[in-house]
C-alpha positions in Angstrom: 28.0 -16.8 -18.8 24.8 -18.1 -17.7 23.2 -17.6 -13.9 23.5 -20.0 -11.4 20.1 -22.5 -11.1 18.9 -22.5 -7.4 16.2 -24.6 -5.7 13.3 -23.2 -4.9 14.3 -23.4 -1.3 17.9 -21.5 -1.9 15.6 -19.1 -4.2 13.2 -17.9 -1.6 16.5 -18.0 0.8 17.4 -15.4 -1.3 14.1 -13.6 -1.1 14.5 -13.7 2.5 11.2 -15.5 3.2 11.4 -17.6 6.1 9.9 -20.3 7.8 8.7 -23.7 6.9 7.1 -24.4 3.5 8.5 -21.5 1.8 10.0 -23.5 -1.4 6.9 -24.6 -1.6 5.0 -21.3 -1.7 7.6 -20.2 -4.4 6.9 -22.9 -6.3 2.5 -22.1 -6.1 3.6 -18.6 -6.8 6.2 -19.6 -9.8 3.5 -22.0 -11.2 0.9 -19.6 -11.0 2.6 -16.9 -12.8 3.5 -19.1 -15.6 -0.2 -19.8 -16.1 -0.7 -16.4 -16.3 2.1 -15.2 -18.5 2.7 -18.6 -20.8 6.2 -18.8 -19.9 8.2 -20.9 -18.2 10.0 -19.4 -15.3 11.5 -22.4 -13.5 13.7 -25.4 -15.0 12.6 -28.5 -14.9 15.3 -31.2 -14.2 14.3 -34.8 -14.4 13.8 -36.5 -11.3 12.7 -40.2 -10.9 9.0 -40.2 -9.3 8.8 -36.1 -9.9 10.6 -33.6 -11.6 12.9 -31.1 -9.3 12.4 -27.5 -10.1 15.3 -24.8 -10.2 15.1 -21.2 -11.3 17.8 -18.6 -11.8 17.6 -14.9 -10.0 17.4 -13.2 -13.2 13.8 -15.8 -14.4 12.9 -14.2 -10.9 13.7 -10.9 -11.3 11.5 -10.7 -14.7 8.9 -12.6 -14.0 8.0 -11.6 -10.4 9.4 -8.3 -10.0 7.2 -7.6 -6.8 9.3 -10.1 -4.4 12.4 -7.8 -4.4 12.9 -4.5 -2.5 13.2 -1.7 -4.6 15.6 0.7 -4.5 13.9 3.1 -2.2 12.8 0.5 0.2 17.1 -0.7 0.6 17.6 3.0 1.1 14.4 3.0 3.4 15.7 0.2 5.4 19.4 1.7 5.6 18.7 5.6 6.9 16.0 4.0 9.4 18.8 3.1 12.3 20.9 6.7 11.1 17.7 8.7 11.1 16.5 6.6 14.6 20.1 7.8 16.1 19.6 11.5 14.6 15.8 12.0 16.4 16.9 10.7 19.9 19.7 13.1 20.1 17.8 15.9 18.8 15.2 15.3 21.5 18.2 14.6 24.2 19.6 17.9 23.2 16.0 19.7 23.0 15.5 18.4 26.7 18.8 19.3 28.3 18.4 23.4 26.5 14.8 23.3 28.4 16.0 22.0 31.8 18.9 24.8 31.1 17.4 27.7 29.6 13.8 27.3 30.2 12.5 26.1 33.2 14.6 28.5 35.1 13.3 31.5 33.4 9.7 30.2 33.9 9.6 31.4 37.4 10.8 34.2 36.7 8.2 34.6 34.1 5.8 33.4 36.2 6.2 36.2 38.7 6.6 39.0 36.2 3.0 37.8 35.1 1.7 38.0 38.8 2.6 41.5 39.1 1.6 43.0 35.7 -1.9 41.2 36.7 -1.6 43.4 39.9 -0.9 46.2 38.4 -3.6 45.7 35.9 -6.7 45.5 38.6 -5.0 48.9 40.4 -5.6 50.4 37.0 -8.8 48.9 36.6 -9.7 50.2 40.1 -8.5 53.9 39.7 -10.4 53.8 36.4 -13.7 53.0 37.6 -13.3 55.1 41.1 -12.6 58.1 38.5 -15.4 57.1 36.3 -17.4 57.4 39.1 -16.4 60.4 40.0 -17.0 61.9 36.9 -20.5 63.3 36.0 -22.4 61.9 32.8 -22.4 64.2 30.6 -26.0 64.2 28.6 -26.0 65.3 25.3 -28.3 67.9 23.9 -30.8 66.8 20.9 -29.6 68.7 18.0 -32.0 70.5 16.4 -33.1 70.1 12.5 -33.7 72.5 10.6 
Protein backbone atom coordinates (compact mmCIF):
# COMPACT_ATOMS: atom_id res chain seq x y z
CA UNK A 1 0.00 0.00 0.00
CA UNK A 2 1.55 3.13 -0.83
CA UNK A 3 1.61 6.54 1.61
CA UNK A 4 -0.71 9.11 1.19
CA UNK A 5 0.73 12.38 -1.04
CA UNK A 6 0.25 15.65 1.00
CA UNK A 7 0.84 19.29 0.02
CA UNK A 8 3.51 20.93 1.22
CA UNK A 9 1.14 22.97 3.29
CA UNK A 10 -0.62 19.60 4.95
CA UNK A 11 3.22 18.30 5.17
CA UNK A 12 4.59 21.00 7.33
CA UNK A 13 1.01 20.81 9.15
CA UNK A 14 2.15 17.77 10.05
CA UNK A 15 5.59 19.03 11.18
CA UNK A 16 3.79 21.30 13.23
CA UNK A 17 5.35 24.51 11.78
CA UNK A 18 3.13 27.31 11.85
CA UNK A 19 2.43 30.46 10.58
CA UNK A 20 2.33 31.96 7.19
CA UNK A 21 4.62 30.78 4.40
CA UNK A 22 5.40 27.63 5.86
CA UNK A 23 4.61 25.38 2.59
CA UNK A 24 6.75 27.50 1.13
CA UNK A 25 9.72 27.18 3.43
CA UNK A 26 9.24 23.22 3.06
CA UNK A 27 9.33 23.51 -0.26
CA UNK A 28 13.16 25.80 -0.15
CA UNK A 29 14.09 23.21 2.31
CA UNK A 30 12.81 20.02 0.12
CA UNK A 31 14.44 21.63 -2.98
CA UNK A 32 17.46 22.28 -1.37
CA UNK A 33 18.04 18.88 -0.04
CA UNK A 34 17.42 17.37 -3.34
CA UNK A 35 20.34 19.49 -4.69
CA UNK A 36 22.30 18.11 -2.15
CA UNK A 37 21.48 14.52 -2.11
CA UNK A 38 20.41 13.95 -6.12
CA UNK A 39 17.12 12.70 -5.31
CA UNK A 40 13.88 13.57 -5.69
CA UNK A 41 11.97 13.88 -2.48
CA UNK A 42 8.76 15.62 -3.61
CA UNK A 43 6.26 14.57 -6.50
CA UNK A 44 5.68 16.58 -9.09
CA UNK A 45 2.10 16.65 -10.40
CA UNK A 46 1.36 18.58 -13.52
CA UNK A 47 -0.17 21.83 -13.04
CA UNK A 48 -1.12 24.31 -15.88
CA UNK A 49 1.22 27.58 -15.46
CA UNK A 50 3.44 25.53 -12.65
CA UNK A 51 3.78 22.19 -11.43
CA UNK A 52 2.11 21.46 -7.74
CA UNK A 53 4.37 19.65 -5.45
CA UNK A 54 3.34 16.71 -2.99
CA UNK A 55 5.47 14.58 -0.80
CA UNK A 56 4.71 11.52 1.31
CA UNK A 57 5.74 11.37 5.27
CA UNK A 58 7.87 8.50 4.70
CA UNK A 59 10.14 10.84 1.39
CA UNK A 60 10.18 13.18 4.63
CA UNK A 61 11.13 10.99 7.18
CA UNK A 62 14.34 9.76 4.94
CA UNK A 63 15.31 12.62 3.51
CA UNK A 64 15.07 15.17 6.36
CA UNK A 65 15.22 13.28 9.42
CA UNK A 66 16.00 16.48 11.52
CA UNK A 67 12.32 18.00 11.22
CA UNK A 68 10.79 15.21 13.51
CA UNK A 69 11.09 14.82 17.31
CA UNK A 70 12.91 12.02 18.29
CA UNK A 71 12.00 9.64 20.64
CA UNK A 72 13.52 11.29 23.64
CA UNK A 73 12.25 14.66 22.88
CA UNK A 74 8.16 12.94 22.73
CA UNK A 75 9.22 11.43 26.09
CA UNK A 76 10.85 14.87 26.96
CA UNK A 77 7.79 16.69 26.18
CA UNK A 78 5.38 14.13 27.95
CA UNK A 79 7.15 13.78 31.72
CA UNK A 80 7.66 17.75 31.61
CA UNK A 81 3.83 18.51 33.01
CA UNK A 82 4.17 14.92 35.37
CA UNK A 83 7.67 15.95 36.58
CA UNK A 84 6.35 19.96 36.82
CA UNK A 85 3.32 18.48 39.15
CA UNK A 86 5.96 16.06 41.15
CA UNK A 87 8.50 19.35 42.09
CA UNK A 88 5.63 21.69 43.30
CA UNK A 89 4.39 19.19 45.72
CA UNK A 90 7.63 18.19 46.89
CA UNK A 91 8.41 21.81 47.63
CA UNK A 92 4.65 22.30 49.05
CA UNK A 93 5.34 19.41 51.30
CA UNK A 94 9.17 20.54 52.06
CA UNK A 95 7.51 23.95 53.21
CA UNK A 96 4.62 22.78 55.29
CA UNK A 97 7.44 20.05 57.43
CA UNK A 98 9.53 23.46 58.03
CA UNK A 99 6.64 25.66 59.16
CA UNK A 100 5.83 22.38 61.39
CA UNK A 101 8.87 20.93 62.54
CA UNK A 102 11.44 23.57 62.11
CA UNK A 103 10.73 26.93 62.76
CA UNK A 104 9.34 26.00 66.09
CA UNK A 105 12.36 24.29 67.26
CA UNK A 106 14.47 27.27 66.01
CA UNK A 107 13.75 29.33 69.11
CA UNK A 108 14.22 26.94 71.07
CA UNK A 109 17.54 26.45 69.47
CA UNK A 110 18.13 29.79 69.47
CA UNK A 111 18.05 30.15 73.16
CA UNK A 112 19.97 26.98 74.01
CA UNK A 113 22.73 28.77 71.88
CA UNK A 114 22.41 32.06 74.03
CA UNK A 115 23.09 30.19 77.06
CA UNK A 116 25.93 27.77 76.06
CA UNK A 117 27.55 31.31 74.81
CA UNK A 118 27.01 32.40 78.46
CA UNK A 119 28.25 29.77 79.95
CA UNK A 120 31.21 29.77 77.71
CA UNK A 121 32.57 33.59 78.66
CA UNK A 122 31.99 32.35 82.63
CA UNK A 123 34.46 29.66 81.75
CA UNK A 124 36.54 31.98 79.87
CA UNK A 125 36.47 34.34 82.86
CA UNK A 126 37.29 31.82 85.69
CA UNK A 127 40.09 30.60 83.46
CA UNK A 128 41.89 33.71 83.06
CA UNK A 129 41.09 35.02 86.88
CA UNK A 130 42.89 31.50 87.76
CA UNK A 131 45.59 32.01 85.30
CA UNK A 132 46.21 35.02 86.95
CA UNK A 133 46.40 33.75 89.94
CA UNK A 134 48.73 31.29 89.21
CA UNK A 135 52.52 32.11 89.31
CA UNK A 136 54.75 31.63 85.99
CA UNK A 137 56.67 29.07 86.51
CA UNK A 138 60.33 29.81 84.82
CA UNK A 139 62.13 27.03 83.69
CA UNK A 140 65.66 26.18 84.66
CA UNK A 141 68.42 26.06 81.67
CA UNK A 142 69.41 22.54 81.59
CA UNK A 143 72.75 22.01 81.69
CA UNK A 144 75.04 20.13 78.96
CA UNK A 145 77.32 18.11 79.57
Amino acid sequence: MSEQLLTLDQAAGRLSWEGRGRARRLKRLLFARERQTKKRIMTRLGGDQRAKYRVTVSALRRSCPELFKSKVQDLQDNLKGFLASIDQRISEGVVSHVATEVEPRLQELWERDEQLAGNIEQVAKRVALLSAAIPTVQSRPRKTV
